[in-house]
BALUMKE-578575 format. One record per atom (N, C-alpha, C, O, CB): residue number from 1; atom name; x, z, y. Coordinates in steps of 0.02 Angstrom, whole numbers. Glycine has a CB too. Example, Ala and Ser with C-alpha at 12.3 -4.5 7.8 and 13.67 -1.06 7.14 Angstrom:
BEGIN
@k->1&a->N&east->660&up->390&north->-284
@k->1&a->CA&east->615&up->390&north->-225
@k->1&a->C&east->660&up->390&north->-165
@k->1&a->O&east->712&up->423&north->-166
@k->1&a->CB&east->565&up->452&north->-224
@k->2&a->N&east->642&up->354&north->-112
@k->2&a->CA&east->684&up->357&north->-53
@k->2&a->C&east->645&up->394&north->2
@k->2&a->O&east->670&up->402&north->57
@k->2&a->CB&east->704&up->286&north->-30
This chain:
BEGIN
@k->1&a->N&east->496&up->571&north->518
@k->1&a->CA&east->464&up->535&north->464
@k->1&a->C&east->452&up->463&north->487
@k->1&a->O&east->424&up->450&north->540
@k->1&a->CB&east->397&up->568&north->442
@k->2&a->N&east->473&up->421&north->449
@k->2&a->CA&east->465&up->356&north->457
@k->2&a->C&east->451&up->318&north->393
@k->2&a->O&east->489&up->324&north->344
@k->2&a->CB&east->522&up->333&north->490
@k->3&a->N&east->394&up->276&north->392
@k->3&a->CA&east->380&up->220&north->360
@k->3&a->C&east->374&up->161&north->400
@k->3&a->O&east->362&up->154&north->460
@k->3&a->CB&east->328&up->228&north->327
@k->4&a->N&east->389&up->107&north->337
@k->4&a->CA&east->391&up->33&north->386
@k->4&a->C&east->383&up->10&north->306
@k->4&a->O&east->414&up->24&north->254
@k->4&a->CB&east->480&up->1&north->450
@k->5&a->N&east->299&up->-51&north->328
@k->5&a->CA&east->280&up->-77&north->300
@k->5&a->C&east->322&up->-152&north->292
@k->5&a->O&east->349&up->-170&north->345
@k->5&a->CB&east->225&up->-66&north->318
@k->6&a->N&east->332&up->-197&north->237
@k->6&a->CA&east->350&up->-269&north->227
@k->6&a->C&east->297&up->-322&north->177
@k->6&a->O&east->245&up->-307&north->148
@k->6&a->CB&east->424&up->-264&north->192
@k->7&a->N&east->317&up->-363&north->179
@k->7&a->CA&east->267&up->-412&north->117
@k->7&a->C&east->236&up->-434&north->124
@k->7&a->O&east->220&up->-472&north->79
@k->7&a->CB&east->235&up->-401&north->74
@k->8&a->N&east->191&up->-433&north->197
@k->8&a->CA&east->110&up->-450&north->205
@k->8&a->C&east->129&up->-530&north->208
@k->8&a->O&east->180&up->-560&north->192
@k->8&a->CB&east->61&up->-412&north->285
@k->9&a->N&east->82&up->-546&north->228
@k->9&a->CA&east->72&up->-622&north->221
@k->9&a->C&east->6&up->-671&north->225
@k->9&a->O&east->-49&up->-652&north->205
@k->9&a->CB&east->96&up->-633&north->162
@k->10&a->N&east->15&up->-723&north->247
@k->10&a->CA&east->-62&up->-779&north->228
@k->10&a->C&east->-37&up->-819&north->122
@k->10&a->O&east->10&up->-844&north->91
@k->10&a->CB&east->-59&up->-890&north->326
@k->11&a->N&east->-100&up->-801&north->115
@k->11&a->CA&east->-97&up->-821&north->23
@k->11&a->C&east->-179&up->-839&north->24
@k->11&a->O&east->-230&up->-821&north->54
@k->11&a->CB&east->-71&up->-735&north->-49
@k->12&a->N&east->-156&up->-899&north->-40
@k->12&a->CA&east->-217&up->-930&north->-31
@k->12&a->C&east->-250&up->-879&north->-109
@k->12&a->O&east->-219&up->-845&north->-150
@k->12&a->CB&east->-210&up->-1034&north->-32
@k->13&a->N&east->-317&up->-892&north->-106
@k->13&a->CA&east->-363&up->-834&north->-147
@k->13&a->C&east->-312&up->-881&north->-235
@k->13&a->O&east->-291&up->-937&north->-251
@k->13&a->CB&east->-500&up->-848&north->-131
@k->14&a->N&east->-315&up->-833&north->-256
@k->14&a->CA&east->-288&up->-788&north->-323
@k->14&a->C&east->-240&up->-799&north->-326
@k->14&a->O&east->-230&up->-817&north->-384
@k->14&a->CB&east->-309&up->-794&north->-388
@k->15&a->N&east->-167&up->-802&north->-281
@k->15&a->CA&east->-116&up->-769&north->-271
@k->15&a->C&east->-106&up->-709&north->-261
@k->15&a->O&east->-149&up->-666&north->-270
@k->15&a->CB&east->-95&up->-787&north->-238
@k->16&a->N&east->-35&up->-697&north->-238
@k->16&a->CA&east->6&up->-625&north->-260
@k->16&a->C&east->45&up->-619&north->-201
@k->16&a->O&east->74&up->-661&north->-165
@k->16&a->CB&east->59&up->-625&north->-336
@k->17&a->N&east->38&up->-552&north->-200
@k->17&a->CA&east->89&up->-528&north->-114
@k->17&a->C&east->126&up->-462&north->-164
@k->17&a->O&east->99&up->-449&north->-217
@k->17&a->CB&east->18&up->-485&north->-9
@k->18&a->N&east->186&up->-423&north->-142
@k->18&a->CA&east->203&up->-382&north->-145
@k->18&a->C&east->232&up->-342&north->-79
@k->18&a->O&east->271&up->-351&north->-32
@k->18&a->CB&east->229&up->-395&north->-187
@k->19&a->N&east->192&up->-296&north->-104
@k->19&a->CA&east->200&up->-264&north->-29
@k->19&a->C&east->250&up->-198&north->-31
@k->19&a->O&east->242&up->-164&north->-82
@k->19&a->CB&east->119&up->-239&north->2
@k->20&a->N&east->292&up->-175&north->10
@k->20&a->CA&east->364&up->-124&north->39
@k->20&a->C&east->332&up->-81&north->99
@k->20&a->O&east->311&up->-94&north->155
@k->20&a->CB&east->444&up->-180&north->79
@k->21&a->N&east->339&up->-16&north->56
@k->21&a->CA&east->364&up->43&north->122
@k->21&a->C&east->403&up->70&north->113
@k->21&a->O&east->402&up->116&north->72
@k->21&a->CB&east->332&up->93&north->145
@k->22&a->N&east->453&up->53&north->147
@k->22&a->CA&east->519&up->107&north->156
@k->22&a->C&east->521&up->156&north->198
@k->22&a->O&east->524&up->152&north->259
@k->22&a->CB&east->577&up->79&north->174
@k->23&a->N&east->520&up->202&north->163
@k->23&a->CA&east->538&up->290&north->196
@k->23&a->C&east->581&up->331&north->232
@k->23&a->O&east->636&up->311&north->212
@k->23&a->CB&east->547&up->327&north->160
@k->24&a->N&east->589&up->363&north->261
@k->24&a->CA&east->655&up->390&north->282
@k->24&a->C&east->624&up->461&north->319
@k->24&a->O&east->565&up->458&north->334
@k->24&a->CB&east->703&up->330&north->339
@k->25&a->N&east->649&up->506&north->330
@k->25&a->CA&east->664&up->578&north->362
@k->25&a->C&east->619&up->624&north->332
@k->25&a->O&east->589&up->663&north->370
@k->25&a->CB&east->655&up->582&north->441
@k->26&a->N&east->607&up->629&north->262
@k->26&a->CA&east->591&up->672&north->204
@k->26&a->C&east->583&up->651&north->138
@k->26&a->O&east->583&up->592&north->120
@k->26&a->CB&east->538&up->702&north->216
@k->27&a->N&east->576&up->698&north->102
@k->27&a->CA&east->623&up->710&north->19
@k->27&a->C&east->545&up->675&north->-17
@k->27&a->O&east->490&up->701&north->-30
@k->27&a->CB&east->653&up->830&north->-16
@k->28&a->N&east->574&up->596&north->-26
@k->28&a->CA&east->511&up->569&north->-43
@k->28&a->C&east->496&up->567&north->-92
@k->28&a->O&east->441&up->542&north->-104
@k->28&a->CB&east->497&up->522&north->-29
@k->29&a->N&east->545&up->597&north->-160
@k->29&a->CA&east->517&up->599&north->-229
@k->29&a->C&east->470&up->667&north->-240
@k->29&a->O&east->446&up->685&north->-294
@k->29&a->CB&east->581&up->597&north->-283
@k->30&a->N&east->462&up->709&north->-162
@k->30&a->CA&east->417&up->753&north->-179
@k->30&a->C&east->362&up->754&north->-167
@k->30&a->O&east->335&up->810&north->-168
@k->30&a->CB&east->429&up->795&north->-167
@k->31&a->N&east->325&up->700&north->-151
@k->31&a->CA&east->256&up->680&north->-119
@k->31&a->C&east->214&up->630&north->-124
@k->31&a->O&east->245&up->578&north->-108
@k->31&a->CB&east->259&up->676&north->-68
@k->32&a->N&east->156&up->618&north->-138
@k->32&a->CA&east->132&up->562&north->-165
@k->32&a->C&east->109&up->528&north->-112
@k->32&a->O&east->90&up->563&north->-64
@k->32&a->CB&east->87&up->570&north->-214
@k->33&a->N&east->104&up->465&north->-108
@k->33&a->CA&east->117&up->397&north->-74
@k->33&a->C&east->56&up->356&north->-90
@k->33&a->O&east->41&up->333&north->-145
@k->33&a->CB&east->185&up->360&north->-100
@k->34&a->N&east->19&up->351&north->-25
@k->34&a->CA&east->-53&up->315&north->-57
@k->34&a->C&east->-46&up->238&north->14
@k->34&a->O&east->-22&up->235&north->70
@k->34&a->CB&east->-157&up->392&north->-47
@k->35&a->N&east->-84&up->188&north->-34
@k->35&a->CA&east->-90&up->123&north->46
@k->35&a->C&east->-162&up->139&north->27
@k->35&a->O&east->-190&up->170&north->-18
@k->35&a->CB&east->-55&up->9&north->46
@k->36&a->N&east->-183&up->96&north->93
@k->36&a->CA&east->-218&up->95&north->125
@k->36&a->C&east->-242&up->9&north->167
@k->36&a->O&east->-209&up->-28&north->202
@k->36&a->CB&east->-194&up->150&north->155
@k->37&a->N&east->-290&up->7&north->151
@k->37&a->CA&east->-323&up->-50&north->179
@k->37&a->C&east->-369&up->-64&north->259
@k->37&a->O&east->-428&up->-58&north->243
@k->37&a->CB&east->-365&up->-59&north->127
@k->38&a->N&east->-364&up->-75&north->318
@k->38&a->CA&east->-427&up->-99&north->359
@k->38&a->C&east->-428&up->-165&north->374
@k->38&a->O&east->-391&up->-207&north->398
@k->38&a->CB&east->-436&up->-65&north->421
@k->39&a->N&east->-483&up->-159&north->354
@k->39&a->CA&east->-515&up->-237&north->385
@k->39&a->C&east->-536&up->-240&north->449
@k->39&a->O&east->-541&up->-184&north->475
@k->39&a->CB&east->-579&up->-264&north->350
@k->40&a->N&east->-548&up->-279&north->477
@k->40&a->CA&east->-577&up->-303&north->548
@k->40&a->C&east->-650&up->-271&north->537
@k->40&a->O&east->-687&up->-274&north->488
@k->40&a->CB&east->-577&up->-399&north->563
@k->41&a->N&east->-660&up->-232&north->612
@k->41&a->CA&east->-723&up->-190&north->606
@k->41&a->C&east->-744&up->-135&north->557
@k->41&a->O&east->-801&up->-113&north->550
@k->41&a->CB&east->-767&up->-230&north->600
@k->42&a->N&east->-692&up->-118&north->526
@k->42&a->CA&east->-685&up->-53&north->462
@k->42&a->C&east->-670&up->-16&north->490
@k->42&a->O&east->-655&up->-16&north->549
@k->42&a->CB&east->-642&up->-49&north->403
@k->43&a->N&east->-670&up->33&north->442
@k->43&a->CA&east->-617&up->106&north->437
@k->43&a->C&east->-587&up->90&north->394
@k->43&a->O&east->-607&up->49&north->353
@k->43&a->CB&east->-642&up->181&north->421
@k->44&a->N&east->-533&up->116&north->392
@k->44&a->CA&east->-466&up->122&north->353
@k->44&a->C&east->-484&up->144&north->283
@k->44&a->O&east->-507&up->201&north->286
@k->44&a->CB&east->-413&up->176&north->387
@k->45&a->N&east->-484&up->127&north->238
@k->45&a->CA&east->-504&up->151&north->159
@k->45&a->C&east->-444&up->153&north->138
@k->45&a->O&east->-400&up->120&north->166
@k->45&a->CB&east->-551&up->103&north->107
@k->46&a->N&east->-429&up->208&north->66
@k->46&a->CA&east->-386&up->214&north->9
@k->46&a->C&east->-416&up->149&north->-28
@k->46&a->O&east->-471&up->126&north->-41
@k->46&a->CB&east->-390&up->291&north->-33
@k->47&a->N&east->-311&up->127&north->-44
@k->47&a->CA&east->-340&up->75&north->-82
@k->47&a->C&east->-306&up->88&north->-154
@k->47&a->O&east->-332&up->69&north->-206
@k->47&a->CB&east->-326&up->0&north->-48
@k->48&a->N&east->-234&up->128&north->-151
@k->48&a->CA&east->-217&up->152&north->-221
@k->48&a->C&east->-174&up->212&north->-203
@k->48&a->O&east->-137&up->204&north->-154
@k->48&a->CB&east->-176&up->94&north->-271
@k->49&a->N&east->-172&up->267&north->-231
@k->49&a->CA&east->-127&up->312&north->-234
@k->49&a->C&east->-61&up->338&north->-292
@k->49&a->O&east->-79&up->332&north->-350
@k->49&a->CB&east->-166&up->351&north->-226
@k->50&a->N&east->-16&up->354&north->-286
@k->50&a->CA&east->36&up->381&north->-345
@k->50&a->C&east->60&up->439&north->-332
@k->50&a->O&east->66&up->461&north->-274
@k->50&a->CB&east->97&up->339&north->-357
@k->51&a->N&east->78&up->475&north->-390
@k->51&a->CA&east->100&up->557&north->-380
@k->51&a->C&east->168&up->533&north->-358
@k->51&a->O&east->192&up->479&north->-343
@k->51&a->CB&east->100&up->617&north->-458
@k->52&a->N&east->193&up->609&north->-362
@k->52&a->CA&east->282&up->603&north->-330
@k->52&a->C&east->314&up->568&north->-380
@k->52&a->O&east->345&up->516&north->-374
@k->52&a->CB&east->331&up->682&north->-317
@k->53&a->N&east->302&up->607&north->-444
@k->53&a->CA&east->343&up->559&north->-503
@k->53&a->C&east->311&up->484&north->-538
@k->53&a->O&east->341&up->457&north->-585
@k->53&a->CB&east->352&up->612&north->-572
@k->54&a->N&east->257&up->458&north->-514
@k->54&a->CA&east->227&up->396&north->-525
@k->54&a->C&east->192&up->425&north->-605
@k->54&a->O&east->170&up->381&north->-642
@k->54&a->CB&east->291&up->322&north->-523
@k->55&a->N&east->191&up->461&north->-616
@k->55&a->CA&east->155&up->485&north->-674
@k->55&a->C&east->66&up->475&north->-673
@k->55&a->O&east->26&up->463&north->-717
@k->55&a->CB&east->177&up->565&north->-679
@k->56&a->N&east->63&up->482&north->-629
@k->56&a->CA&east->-16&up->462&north->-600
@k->56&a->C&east->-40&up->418&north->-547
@k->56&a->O&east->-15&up->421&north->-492
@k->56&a->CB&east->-46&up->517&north->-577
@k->57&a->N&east->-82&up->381&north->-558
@k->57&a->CA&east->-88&up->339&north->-499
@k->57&a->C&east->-164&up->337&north->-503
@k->57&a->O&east->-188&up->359&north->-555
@k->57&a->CB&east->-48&up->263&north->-499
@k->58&a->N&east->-232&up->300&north->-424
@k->58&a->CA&east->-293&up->307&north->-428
@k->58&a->C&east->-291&up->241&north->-401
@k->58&a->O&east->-243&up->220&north->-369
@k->58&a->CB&east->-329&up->366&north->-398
@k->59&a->N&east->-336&up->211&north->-412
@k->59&a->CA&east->-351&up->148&north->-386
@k->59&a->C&east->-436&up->159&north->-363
@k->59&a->O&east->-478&up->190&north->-396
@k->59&a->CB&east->-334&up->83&north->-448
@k->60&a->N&east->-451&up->116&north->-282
@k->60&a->CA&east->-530&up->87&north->-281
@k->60&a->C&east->-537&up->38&north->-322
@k->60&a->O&east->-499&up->-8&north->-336
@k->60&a->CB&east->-556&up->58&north->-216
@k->61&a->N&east->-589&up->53&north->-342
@k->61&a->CA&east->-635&up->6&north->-377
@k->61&a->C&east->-633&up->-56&north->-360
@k->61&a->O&east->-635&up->-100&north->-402
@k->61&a->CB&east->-698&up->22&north->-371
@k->62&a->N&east->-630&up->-64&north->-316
@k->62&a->CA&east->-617&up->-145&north->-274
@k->62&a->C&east->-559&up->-176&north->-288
@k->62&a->O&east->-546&up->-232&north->-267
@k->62&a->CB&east->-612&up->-145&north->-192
@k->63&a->N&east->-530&up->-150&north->-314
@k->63&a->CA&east->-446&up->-176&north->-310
@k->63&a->C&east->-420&up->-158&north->-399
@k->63&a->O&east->-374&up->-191&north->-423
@k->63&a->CB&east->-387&up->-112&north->-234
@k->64&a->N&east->-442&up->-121&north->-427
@k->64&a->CA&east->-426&up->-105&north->-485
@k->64&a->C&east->-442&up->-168&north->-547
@k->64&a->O&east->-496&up->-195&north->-560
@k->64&a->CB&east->-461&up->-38&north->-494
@k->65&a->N&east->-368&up->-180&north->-580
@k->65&a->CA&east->-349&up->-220&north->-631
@k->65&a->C&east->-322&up->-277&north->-592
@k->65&a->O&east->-314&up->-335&north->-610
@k->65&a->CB&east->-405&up->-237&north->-681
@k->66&a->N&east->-306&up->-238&north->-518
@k->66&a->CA&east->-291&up->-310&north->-471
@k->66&a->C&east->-201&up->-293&north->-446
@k->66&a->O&east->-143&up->-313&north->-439
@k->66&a->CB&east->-362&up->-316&north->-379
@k->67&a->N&east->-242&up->-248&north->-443
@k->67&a->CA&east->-180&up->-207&north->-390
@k->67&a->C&east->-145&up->-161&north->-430
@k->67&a->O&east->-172&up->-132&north->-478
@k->67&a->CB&east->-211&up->-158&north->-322
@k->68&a->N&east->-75&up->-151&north->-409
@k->68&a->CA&east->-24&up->-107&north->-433
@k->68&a->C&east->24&up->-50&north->-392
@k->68&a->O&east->57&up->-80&north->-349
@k->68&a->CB&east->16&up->-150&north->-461
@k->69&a->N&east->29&up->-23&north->-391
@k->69&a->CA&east->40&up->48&north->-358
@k->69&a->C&east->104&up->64&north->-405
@k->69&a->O&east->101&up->64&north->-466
@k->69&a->CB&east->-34&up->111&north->-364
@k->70&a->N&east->162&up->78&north->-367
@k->70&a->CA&east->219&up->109&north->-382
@k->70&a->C&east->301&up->97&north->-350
@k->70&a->O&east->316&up->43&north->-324
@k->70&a->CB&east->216&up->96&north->-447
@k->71&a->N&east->349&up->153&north->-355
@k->71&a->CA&east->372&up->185&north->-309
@k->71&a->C&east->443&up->186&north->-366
@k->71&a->O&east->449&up->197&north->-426
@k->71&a->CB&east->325&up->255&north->-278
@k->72&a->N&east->499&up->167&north->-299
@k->72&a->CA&east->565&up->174&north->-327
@k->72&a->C&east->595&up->248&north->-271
@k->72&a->O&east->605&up->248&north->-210
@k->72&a->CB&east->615&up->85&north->-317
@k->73&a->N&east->602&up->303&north->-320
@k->73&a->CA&east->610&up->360&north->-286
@k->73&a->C&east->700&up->387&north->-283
@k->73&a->O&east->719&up->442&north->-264
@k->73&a->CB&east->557&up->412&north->-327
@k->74&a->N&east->747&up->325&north->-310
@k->74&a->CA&east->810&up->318&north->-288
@k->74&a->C&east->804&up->298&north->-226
@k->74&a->O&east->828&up->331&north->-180
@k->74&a->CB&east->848&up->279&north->-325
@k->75&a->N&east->767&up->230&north->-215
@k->75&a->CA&east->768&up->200&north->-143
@k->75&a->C&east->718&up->213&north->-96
@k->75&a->O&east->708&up->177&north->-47
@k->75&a->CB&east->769&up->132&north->-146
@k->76&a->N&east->680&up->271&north->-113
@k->76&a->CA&east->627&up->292&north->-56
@k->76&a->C&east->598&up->239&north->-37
@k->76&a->O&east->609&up->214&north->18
@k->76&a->CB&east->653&up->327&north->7
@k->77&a->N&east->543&up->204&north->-96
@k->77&a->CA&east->514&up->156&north->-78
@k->77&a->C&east->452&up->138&north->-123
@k->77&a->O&east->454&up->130&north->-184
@k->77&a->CB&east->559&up->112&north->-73
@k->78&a->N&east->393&up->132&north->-82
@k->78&a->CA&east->342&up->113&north->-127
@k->78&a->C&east->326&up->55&north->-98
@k->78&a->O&east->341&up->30&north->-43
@k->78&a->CB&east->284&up->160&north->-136
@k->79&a->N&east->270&up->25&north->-179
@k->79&a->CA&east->270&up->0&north->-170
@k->79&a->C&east->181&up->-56&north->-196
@k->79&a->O&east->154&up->-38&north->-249
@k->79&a->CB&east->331&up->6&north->-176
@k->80&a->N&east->158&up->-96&north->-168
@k->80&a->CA&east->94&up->-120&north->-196
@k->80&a->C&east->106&up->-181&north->-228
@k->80&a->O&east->143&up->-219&north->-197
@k->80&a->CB&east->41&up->-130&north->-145
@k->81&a->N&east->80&up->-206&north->-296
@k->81&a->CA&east->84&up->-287&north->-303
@k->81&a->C&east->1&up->-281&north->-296
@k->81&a->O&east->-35&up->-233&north->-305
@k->81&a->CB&east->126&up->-330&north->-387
@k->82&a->N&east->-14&up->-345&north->-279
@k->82&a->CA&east->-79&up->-353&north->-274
@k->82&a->C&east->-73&up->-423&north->-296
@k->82&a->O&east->-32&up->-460&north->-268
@k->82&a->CB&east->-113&up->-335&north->-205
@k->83&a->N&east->-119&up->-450&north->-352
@k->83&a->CA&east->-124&up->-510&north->-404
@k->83&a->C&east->-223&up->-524&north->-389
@k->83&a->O&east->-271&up->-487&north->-381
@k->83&a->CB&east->-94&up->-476&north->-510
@k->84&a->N&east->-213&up->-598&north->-391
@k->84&a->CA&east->-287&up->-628&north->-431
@k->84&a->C&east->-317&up->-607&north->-338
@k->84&a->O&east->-376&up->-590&north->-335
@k->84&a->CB&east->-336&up->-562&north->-533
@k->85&a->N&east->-287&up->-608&north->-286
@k->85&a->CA&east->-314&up->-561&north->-210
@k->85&a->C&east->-390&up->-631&north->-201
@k->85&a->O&east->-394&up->-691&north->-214
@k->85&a->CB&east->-221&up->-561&north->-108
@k->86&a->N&east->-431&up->-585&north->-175
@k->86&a->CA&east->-479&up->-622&north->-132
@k->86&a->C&east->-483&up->-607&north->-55
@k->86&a->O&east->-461&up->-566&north->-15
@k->86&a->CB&east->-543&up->-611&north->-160
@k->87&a->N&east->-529&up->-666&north->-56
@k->87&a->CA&east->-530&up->-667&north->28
@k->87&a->C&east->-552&up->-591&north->46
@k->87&a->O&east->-517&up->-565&north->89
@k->87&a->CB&east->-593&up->-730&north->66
@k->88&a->N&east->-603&up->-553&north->20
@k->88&a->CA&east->-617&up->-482&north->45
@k->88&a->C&east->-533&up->-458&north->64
@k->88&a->O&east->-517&up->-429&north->115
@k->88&a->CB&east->-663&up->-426&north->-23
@k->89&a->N&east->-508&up->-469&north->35
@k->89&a->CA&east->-434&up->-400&north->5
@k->89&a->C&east->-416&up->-416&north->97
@k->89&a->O&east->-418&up->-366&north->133
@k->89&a->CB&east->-333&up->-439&north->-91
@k->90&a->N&east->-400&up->-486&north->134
@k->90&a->CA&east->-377&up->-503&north->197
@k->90&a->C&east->-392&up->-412&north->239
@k->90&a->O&east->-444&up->-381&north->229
@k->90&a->CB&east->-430&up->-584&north->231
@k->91&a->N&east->-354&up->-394&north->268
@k->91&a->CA&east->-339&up->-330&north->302
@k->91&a->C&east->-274&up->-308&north->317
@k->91&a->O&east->-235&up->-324&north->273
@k->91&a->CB&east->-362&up->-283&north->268
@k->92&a->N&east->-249&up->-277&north->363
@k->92&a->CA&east->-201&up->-240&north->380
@k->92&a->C&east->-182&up->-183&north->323
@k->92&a->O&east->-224&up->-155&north->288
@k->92&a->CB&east->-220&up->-215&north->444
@k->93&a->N&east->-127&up->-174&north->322
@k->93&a->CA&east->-130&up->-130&north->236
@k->93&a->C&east->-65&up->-91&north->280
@k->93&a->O&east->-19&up->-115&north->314
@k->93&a->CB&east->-106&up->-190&north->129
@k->94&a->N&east->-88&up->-4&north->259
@k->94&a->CA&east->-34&up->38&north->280
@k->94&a->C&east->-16&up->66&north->240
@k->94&a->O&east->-56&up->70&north->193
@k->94&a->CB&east->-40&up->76&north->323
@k->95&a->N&east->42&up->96&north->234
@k->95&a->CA&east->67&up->164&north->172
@k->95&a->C&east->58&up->220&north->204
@k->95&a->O&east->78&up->226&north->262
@k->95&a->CB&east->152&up->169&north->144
@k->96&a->N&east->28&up->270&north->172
@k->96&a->CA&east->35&up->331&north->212
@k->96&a->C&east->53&up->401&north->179
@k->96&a->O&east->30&up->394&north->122
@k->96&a->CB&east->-26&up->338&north->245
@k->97&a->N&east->76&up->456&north->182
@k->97&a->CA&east->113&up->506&north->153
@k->97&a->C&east->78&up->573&north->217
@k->97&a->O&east->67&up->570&north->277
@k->97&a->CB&east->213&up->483&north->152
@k->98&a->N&east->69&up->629&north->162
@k->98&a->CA&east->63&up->664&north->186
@k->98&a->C&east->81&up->740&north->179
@k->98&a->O&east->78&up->782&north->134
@k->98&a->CB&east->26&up->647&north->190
@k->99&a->N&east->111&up->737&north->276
@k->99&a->CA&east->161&up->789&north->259
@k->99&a->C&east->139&up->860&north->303
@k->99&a->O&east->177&up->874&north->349
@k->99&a->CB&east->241&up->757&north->281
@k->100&a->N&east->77&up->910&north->293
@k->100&a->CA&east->67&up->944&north->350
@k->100&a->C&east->-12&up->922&north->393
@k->100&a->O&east->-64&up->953&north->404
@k->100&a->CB&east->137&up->928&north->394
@k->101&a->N&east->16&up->836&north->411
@k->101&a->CA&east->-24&up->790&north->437
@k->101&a->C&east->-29&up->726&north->399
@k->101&a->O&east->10&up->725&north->351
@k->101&a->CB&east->-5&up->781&north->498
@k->102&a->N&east->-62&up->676&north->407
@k->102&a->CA&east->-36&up->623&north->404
@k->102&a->C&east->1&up->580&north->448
@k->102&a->O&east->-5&up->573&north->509
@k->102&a->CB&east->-70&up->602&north->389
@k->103&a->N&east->68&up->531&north->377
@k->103&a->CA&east->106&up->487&north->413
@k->103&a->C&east->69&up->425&north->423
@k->103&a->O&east->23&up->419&north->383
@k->103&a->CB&east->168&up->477&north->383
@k->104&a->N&east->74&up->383&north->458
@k->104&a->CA&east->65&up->326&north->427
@k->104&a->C&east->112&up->261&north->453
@k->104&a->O&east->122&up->265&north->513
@k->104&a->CB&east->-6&up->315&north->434
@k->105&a->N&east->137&up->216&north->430
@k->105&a->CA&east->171&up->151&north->454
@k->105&a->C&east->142&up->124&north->512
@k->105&a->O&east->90&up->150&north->532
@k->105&a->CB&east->170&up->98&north->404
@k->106&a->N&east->171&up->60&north->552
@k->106&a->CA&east->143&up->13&north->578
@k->106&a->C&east->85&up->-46&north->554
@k->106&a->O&east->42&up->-71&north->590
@k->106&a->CB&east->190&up->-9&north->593
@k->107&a->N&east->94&up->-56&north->494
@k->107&a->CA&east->58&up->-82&north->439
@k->107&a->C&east->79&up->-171&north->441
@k->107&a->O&east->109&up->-199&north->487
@k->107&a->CB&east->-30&up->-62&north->452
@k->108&a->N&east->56&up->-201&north->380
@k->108&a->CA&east->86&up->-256&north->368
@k->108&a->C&east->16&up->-305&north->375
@k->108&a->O&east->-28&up->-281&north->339
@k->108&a->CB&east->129&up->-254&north->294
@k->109&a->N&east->-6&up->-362&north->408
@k->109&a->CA&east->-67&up->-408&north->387
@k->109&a->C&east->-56&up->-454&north->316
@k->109&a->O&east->-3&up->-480&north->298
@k->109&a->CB&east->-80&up->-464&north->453
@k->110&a->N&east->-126&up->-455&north->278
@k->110&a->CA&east->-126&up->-490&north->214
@k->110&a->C&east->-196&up->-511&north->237
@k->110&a->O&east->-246&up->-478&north->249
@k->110&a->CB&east->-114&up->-446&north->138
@k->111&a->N&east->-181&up->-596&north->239
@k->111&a->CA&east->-239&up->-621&north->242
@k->111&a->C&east->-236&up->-675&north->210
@k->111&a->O&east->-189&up->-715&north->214
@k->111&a->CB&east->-262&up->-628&north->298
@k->112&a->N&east->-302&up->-681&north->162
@k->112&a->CA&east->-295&up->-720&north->96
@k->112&a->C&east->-355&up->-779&north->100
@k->112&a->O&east->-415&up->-772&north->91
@k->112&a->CB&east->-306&up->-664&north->24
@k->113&a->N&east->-333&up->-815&north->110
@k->113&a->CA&east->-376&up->-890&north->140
@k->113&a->C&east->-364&up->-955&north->110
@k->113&a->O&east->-307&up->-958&north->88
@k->113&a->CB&east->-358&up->-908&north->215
@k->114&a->N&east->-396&up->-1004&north->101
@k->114&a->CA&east->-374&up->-1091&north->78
@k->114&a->C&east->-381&up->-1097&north->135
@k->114&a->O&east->-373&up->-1152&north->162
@k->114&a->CB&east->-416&up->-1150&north->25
């Protein structure tokens, strides 16, 4: 199982990042696909989740009407837009899948600053 996070970036507050995890070594239209946020001195929080078929998705509260959650399951790939970001949102952001255990990526930095 492999994920590998893309997208992160420095953006200044109420810009837009889109963020990539690409999948590989299981059948990823059968499993739902959630990222994940830590900040410096955190724990790792859910920041949006999607079913296998993108039919459902959950968002935190923190991030909701902000953030977008969804998944191209030809190309084994999900994916986050995140719009309108504030300086809070700045964190390491992982995708993670779970198979048994959890997977998780290397993760991508998004840090959102003037």
């Amino acid at each position: 199982v492999l994920l590998v996070e893309s997208g992160g970036g420095l953006v200044q507050p109420g810009g837009s990042l889109r963020l990539s995890c690409a999948t590989s070594g299981f059948t990823f239209s059968n499993y739902a696909m959630s990222w994940y946020q830590q900040a410096p001195g955190k724990e790792r929080e859910l920041v949006a989740a999607i079913s296998s078929t993108g039919a459902i998705t959950y968002y935190a509260d923190s991030v909701k009407g902000r953030f977008t959650i969804s998944r191209d399951n030809h190309k084994n790939t999900a994916f986050l837009q995140m719009d309108s970001l504030k300086p809070e949102d700045t964190a390491v952001y992982y995708c993670n899948v779970v198979l048994g255990r959890n997977y998780w990526g290397q993760g991508t930095q998004v840090t959102v600053s003037s």
